[in-house]
N, C-alpha and C positions, 0 to 999 in steps of 0.2 A: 420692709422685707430684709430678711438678712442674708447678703450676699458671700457670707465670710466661707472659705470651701472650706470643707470637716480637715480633719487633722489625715487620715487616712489616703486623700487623694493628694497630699502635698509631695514632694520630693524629700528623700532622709537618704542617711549611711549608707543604709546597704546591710545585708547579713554577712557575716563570715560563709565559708564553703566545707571548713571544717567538720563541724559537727554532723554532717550531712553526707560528708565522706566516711567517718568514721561508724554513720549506719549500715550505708551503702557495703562496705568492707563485712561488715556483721552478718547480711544478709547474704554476702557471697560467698563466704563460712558456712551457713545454713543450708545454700543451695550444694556445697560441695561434700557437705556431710552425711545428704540424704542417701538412702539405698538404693544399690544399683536397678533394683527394680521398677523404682519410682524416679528413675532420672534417664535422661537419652544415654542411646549407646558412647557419647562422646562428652558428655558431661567435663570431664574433666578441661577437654577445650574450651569450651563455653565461658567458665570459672576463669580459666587464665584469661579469656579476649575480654570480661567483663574486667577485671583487675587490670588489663593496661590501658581498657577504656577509661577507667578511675583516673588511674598513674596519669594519663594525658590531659585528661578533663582538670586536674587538681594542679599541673604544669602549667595550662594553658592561665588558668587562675583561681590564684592559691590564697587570695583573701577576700576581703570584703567584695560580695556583691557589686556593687556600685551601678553598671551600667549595662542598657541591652548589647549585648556581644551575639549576635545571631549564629558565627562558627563556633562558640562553647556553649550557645544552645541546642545545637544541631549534637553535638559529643553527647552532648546528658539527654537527650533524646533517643541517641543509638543505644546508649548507656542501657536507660532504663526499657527501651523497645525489647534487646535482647535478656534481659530480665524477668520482661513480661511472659516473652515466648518461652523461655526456659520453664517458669514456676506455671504455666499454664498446664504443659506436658505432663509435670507431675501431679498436679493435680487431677488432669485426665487421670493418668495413672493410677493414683489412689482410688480415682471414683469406681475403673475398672478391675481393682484389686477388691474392692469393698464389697463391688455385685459378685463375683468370683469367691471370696473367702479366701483368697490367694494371702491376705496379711497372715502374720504373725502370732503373739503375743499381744495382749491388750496395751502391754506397754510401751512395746513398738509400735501400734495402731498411733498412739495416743502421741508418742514423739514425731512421730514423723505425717500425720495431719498437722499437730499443733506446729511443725515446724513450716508448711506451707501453707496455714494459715497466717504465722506471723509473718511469713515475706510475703506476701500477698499485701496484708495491712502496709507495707514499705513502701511496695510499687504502686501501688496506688495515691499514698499521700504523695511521691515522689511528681505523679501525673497532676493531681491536683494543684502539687507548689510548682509546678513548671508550667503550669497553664493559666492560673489565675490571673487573669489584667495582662498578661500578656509576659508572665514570669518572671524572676526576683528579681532581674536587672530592671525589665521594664517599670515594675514596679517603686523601685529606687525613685524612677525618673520620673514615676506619675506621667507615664507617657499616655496610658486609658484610664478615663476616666471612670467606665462604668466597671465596676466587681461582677465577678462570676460566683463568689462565696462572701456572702452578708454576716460576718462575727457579730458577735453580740456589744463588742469593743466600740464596734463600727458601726454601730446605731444608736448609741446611746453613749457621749463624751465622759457622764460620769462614774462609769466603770474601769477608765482606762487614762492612764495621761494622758497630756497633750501629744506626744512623740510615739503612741501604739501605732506598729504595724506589723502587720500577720508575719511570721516565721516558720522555719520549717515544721519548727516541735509543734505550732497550732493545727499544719496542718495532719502533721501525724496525728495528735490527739483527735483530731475529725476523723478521720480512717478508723482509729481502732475503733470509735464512736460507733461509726457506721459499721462495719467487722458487725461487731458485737449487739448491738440494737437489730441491726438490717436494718436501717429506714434511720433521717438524718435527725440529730438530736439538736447541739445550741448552734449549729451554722446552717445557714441555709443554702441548700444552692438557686440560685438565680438565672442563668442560663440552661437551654436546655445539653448542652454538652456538659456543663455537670451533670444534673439532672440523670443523663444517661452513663456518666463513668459511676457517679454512685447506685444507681442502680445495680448496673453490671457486679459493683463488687460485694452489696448485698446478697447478691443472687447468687456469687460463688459460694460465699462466704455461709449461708444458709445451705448450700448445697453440700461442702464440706464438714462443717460441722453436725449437720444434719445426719450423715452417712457416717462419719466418725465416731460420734456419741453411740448412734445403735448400734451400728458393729461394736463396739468396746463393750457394752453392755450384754450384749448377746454372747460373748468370748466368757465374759464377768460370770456367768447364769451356764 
C-alpha cells in the first residue's frame, strides 16, 4: 500500500495577496462605472467601503498567504459579501431593464451586461478560493484534508510538479469555465456547497447572458 500523501495535501509558501488585490480593485472600477440605472441609489458608497475594505484587508496582510488568520478571513468575506450584494442588484436591474426595453443602444446593452457578467465571474472565483479546504491560508497549512474542488493537477502527479497547488488565477479560470459552459468543465466540484455555488452561478450566468444576447439582437433587427 502506498501511504505517501499526494503533494497537494502537504503544507507550501503560501500565495501572495497581490495579484488578487489588484482584481479585486478592477472589479470595483467596474462596479463604479456601471449606469446609474443599473446600480443602487448609493453606489458610490458602496465602491468606497469596498475599497477601504481592500486598503485594510491588504494592511492587515500584504504578502504571502501563509497561514489560517480567521480576522483577515472574516475582512475578505465582508469584502466579497458586499460585492456580491452589490453586482446581484444590478443584475436584477439589468434583468428588469431587458423585460421593460428600458436599455439603451445595443452597445450599452452589451457593455454593461458584459460588465456584470465579468464581475460576477470574480466574485464567485473569489467564493470558491476563500472556501476551498478551508481557504488559502488554511490551505498553506494543510490544515483539511479533504478538497471541495478535484483539479486535474490533483489527481493525477504527472501533469503537475511535485510543489502544484491551486491559486487564485485556477480558480478564476474555473469560474469563467463555469460563466461560460454553465456546467463544470476540468474541475470538479466535490462537496455539495460547491456543487450549489456553481450552480447558482451558472444559473445567473445563463440568465444574463441569455437575456443580453436577445435583447442585443432584437435592438440589432
Amino acid at each position: 500500500m502506498n501511504l505517501q500523501q499526494p503533494h497537494w495535501r502537504k503544507p507550501h509558501e503560501g500565495e501572495h495577496r497581490f495579484p488578487v488585490s489588484v482584481v479585486v480593485a478592477v472589479v470595483i472600477a467596474l462596479q463604479f462605472s456601471l449606469p446609474r440605472s443599473l446600480s443602487l441609489s448609493f453606489q458610490g458608497w458602496i465602491c468606497a467601503l469596498e475599497v477601504l475594505i481592500l486598503i485594510a484587508l491588504y494592511a492587515v496582510s500584504p504578502n504571502r498567504i501563509k497561514k489560517h488568520h480567521p480576522p483577515t478571513r472574516f475582512i475578505g468575506f465582508a469584502l466579497t459579501t458586499v460585492m456580491t450584494i452589490s453586482n446581484t442588484a444590478s443584475a436584477v436591474k439589468l434583468v428588469s431593464e431587458l423585460i421593460s426595453g428600458g436599455i439603451g443602444t445595443a452597445t450599452q446593452l452589451l457593455a454593461s451586461g458584459g460588465s456584470i457578467w465579468l464581475t460576477n465571474i470574480v466574485i464567485f472565483s473569489l467564493w470558491f478560493w476563500d472556501l476551498d479546504r478551508g481557504g488559502p491560508g488554511a490551505r498553506a497549512e494543510a490544515k483539511k484534508e479533504w478538497p471541495d474542488f478535484m483539479f486535474q493537477q490533483m489527481s493525477d502527479s504527472e501533469y503537475a510538479p511535485s510543489d502544484w497547488h491551486p491559486k487564485f488565477f485556477d480558480y478564476l479560470y474555473m469560474s469563467f469555465t463555469n460563466a461560460s459552459a454553465f456546467s463544470p468543465t476540468d474541475v470538479l466540484p466535490l462537496t455539495r456547497w460547491a456543487k450549489l455555488l456553481m450552480l447558482l452561478q451558472s444559473t445567473t450566468s445563463l440568465v444574463v447572458v441569455g437575456l443580453v444576447v436577445a435583447r442585443a439582437v432584437n435592438i440589432l433587427h
